[in-house]
C-alpha positions in Angstrom: 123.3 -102.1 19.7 125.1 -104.4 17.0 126.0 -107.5 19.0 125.8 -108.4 23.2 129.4 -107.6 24.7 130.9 -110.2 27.0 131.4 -109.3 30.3 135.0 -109.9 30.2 135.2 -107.9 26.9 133.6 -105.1 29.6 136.1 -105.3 31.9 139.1 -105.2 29.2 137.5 -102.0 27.7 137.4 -100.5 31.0 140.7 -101.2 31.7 142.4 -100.3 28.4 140.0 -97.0 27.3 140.7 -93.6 27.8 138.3 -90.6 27.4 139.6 -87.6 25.7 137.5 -84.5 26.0 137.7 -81.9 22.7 136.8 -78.1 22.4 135.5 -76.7 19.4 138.1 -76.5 17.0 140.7 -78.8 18.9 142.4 -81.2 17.0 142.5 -85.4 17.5 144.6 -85.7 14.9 146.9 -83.6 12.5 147.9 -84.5 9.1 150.8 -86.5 8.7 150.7 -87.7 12.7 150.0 -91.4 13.3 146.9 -92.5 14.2 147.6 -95.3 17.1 143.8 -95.1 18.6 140.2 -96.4 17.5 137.7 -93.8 18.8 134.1 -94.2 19.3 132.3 -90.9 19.8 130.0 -90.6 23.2 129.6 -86.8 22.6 129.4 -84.3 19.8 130.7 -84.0 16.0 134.2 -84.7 14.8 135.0 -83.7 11.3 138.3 -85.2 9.4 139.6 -83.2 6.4 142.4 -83.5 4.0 144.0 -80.3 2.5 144.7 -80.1 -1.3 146.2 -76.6 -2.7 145.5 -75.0 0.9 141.8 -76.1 0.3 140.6 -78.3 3.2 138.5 -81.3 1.8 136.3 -82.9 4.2 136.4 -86.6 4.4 133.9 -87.3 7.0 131.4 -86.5 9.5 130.9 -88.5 12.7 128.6 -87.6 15.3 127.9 -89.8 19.1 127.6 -93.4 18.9 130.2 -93.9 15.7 133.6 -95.0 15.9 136.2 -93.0 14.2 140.1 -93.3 13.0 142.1 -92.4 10.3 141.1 -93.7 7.0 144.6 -93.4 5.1 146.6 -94.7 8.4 144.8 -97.2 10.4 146.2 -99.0 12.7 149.0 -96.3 12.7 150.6 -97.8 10.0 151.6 -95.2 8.1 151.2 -91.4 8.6 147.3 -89.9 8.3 146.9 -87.9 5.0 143.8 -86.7 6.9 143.4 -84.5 10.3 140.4 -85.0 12.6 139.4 -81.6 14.2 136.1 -81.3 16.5 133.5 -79.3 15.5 131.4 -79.1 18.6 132.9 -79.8 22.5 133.8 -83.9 22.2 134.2 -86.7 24.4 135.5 -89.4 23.0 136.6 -93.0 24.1 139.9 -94.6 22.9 141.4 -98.0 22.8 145.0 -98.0 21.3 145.5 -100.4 18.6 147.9 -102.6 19.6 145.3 -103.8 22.0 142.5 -104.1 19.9 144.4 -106.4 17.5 144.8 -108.3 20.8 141.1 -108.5 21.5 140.5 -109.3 17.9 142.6 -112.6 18.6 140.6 -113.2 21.6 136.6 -112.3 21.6 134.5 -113.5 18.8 132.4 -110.3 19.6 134.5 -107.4 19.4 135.2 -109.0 15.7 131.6 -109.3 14.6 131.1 -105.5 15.9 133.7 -103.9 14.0 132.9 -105.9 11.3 129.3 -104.7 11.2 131.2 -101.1 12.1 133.4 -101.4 8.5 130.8 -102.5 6.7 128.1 -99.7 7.8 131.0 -97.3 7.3 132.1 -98.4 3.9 128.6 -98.7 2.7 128.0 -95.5 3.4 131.1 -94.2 2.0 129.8 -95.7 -1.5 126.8 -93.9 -1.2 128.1 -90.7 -0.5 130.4 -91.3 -3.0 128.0 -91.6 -5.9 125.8 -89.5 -4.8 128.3 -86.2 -4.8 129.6 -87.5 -8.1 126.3 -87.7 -9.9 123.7 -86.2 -7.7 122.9 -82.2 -8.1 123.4 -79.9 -5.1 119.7 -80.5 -4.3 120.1 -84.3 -3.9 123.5 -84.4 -2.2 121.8 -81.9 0.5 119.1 -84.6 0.7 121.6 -87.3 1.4 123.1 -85.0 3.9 119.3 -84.5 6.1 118.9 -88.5 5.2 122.0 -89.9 6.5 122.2 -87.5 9.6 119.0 -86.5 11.1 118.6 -83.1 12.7 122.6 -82.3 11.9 122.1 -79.8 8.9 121.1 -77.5 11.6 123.8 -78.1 14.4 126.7 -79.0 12.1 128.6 -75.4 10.8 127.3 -74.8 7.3 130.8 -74.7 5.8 131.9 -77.8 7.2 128.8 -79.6 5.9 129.3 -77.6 2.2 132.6 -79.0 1.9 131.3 -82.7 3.0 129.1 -82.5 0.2 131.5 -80.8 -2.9 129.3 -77.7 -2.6 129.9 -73.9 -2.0 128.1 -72.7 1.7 126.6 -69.9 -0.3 125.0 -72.9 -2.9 124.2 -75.0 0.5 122.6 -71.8 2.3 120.1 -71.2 -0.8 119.1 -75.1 -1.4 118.6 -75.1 3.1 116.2 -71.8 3.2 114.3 -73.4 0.1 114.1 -76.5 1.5 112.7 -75.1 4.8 110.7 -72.9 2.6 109.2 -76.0 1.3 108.4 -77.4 4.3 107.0 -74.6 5.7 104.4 -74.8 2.9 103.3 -78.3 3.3 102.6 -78.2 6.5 100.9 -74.8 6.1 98.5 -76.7 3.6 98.3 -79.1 5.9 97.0 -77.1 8.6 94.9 -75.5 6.0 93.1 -79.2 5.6 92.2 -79.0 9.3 90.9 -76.2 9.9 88.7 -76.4 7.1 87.7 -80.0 8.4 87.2 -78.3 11.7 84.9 -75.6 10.5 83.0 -78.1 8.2 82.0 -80.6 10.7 81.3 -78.1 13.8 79.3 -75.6 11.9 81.4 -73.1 14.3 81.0 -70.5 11.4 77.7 -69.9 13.4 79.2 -68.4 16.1 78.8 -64.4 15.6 82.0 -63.7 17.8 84.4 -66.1 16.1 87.8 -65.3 16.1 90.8 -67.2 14.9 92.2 -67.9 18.4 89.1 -69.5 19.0 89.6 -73.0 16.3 93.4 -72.4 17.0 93.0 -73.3 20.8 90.7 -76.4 19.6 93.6 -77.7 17.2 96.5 -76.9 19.5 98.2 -74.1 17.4 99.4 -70.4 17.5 96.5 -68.3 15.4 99.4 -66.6 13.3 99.8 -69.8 11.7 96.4 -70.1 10.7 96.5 -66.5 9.5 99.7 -67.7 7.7 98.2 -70.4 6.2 94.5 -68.5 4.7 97.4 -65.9 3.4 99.1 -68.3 1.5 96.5 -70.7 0.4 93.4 -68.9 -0.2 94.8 -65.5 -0.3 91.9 -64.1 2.3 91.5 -62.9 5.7 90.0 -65.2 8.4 86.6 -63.1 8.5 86.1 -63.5 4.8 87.5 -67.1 4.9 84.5 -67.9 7.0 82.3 -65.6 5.7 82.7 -67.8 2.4 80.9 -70.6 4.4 78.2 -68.6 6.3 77.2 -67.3 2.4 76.9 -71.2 1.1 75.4 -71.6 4.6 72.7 -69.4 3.5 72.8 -69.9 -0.2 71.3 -73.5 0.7 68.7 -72.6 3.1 67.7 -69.9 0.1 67.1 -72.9 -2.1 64.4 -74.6 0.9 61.2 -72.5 -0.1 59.6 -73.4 3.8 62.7 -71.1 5.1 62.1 -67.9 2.9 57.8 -68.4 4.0 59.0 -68.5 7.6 62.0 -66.7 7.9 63.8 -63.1 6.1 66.8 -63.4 4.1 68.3 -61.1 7.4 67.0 -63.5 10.1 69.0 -66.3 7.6 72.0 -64.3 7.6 72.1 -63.8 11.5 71.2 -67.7 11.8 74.4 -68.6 9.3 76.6 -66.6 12.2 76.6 -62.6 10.5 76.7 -60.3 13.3 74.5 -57.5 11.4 72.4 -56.8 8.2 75.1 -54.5 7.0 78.1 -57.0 7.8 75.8 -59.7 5.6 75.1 -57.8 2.6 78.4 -56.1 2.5 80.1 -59.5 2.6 77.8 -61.4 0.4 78.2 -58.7 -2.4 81.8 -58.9 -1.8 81.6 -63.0 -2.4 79.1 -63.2 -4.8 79.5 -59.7 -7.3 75.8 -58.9 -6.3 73.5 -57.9 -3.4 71.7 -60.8 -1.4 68.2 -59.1 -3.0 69.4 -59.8 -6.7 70.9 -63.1 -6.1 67.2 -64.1 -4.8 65.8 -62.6 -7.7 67.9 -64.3 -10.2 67.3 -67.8 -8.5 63.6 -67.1 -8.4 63.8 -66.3 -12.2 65.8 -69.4 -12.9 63.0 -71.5 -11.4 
């Protein structure tokens, strides 16, 4: 991914690596050990703390596809202040150091990977950094969904609380408002396009319309339309249509040919109402007067 690998750089890694598998909760390193290994992750979540007044302090979070080591004793120089546990099952590969500062010496590639490895890693660092020193809870949990995509709901929430200077209780409350949030938008969303959808097929005119029938057309469960009319316009889905078989009607009341030729009942069965009684008892519902009045009063305003 970061630069093409030689093929005798291959055949050194294969020789030299060793693969270490981890349960959940098993340790790759414990505070104070040395730290003799570079790790690169090809499975699961590690997660390296420090402890300060029997408070564990997380570090870091690495997930597949990043390399890992102690920060405080790399290269096993001196002993780790920091432990790396797992936090999922873990396979990770390892190349001891010694070795790598060998292959260092002799591929230009290996150094122009972990160079782009540090630099990803420390850039990273900075932003985390100044983000949990002078962002709220809010944006730090935003940093958190940014920087790893799909993890705020695989990682354990304390683990992630810590990573991020916040109680889980705090972390818990901003994640269910945050989904709440998102929920919303892409109720209104949906909202947009079912109104679309009833707009430019006119589907209102069908007298047996059901929900099911526009959620099958736009590929979604009906209780998430219902959701949606609920939240947004605060009616049913009857009277959500029946709001555009009345300015259905209302329009065709304002052509004088359709009142010569047709009543205002054979109108309302034409706009999709099922009866006379289902019409007038929805249009006064809508409108605060019967369909006779509203005529009247329109007559009387011409």
């Amino acid at each position: 991914m970061l630069y093409p690998v030689s093929g005798e750089l291959q055949e050194e890694f294969y020789k030299h690596a060793i693969a270490i598998e981890l349960e959940e909760g098993q340790h790759l390193l414990y505070e104070g050990g040395k730290c003799n290994y570079m790790y690169f992750i090809r499975e699961g979540a590690l997660m390296a703390y420090s402890t300060h007044k029997q408070k564990k302090i997380t570090t870091y979070i690495s997930v597949e596809n990043e390399f890992v080591s102690s920060l405080s004793g790399l290269y096993g120089e001196q002993p780790s202040r920091e432990a790396i546990v797992a936090v999922e099952p873990t396979l990770v590969l390892g190349v001891h150091t010694d070795i790598l500062q060998g292959w260092y010496k002799q591929f230009f590639d290996l150094n122009y990977i972990i160079r782009q490895v540090y630099e990803n890693y420390y850039r990273d660092a900075q932003e985390r950094t100044h983000i949990v020193r002078v962002g709220n809870a809010t944006e730090r949990y935003h940093y958190f969904v940014k920087s790893k995509p799909g993890f705020i709901d695989r990682l354990p929430l304390d683990c992630i609380a810590s990573f991020l200077d916040m109680k889980p209780e705090t972390l818990l409350r901003i994640k269910k408002q945050e989904q709440t949030n998102v929920q919303a938008i892409n109720s209104e969303s949906l909202l947009r396009q079912v109104e679309q959808f009833v707009q430019e097929t006119e589907c209102f005119k069908e007298k047996t319309l059901k929900v099911h029938t526009i959620a099958m057309h736009l590929g979604v469960p009906a209780y998430k339309i219902s959701q949606a009319l609920s939240t947004f316009t605060k009616t049913s889905f009857n009277d959500f249509i029946n709001q555009y078989r009345i300015a259905y009607l209302k329009i065709q009341l304002e052509k004088e040919e359709f009142l010569q030729n047709f009543t205002m009942e054979a109108l309302a069965l034409q706009a999709g109402f099922a009866s006379r009684s289902g019409f007038y008892k929805a249009f006064k519902k809508m409108e605060g007067i019967s369909p006779k009045e509203y005529l009247a009063a329109s007559k009387a305003a011409v």
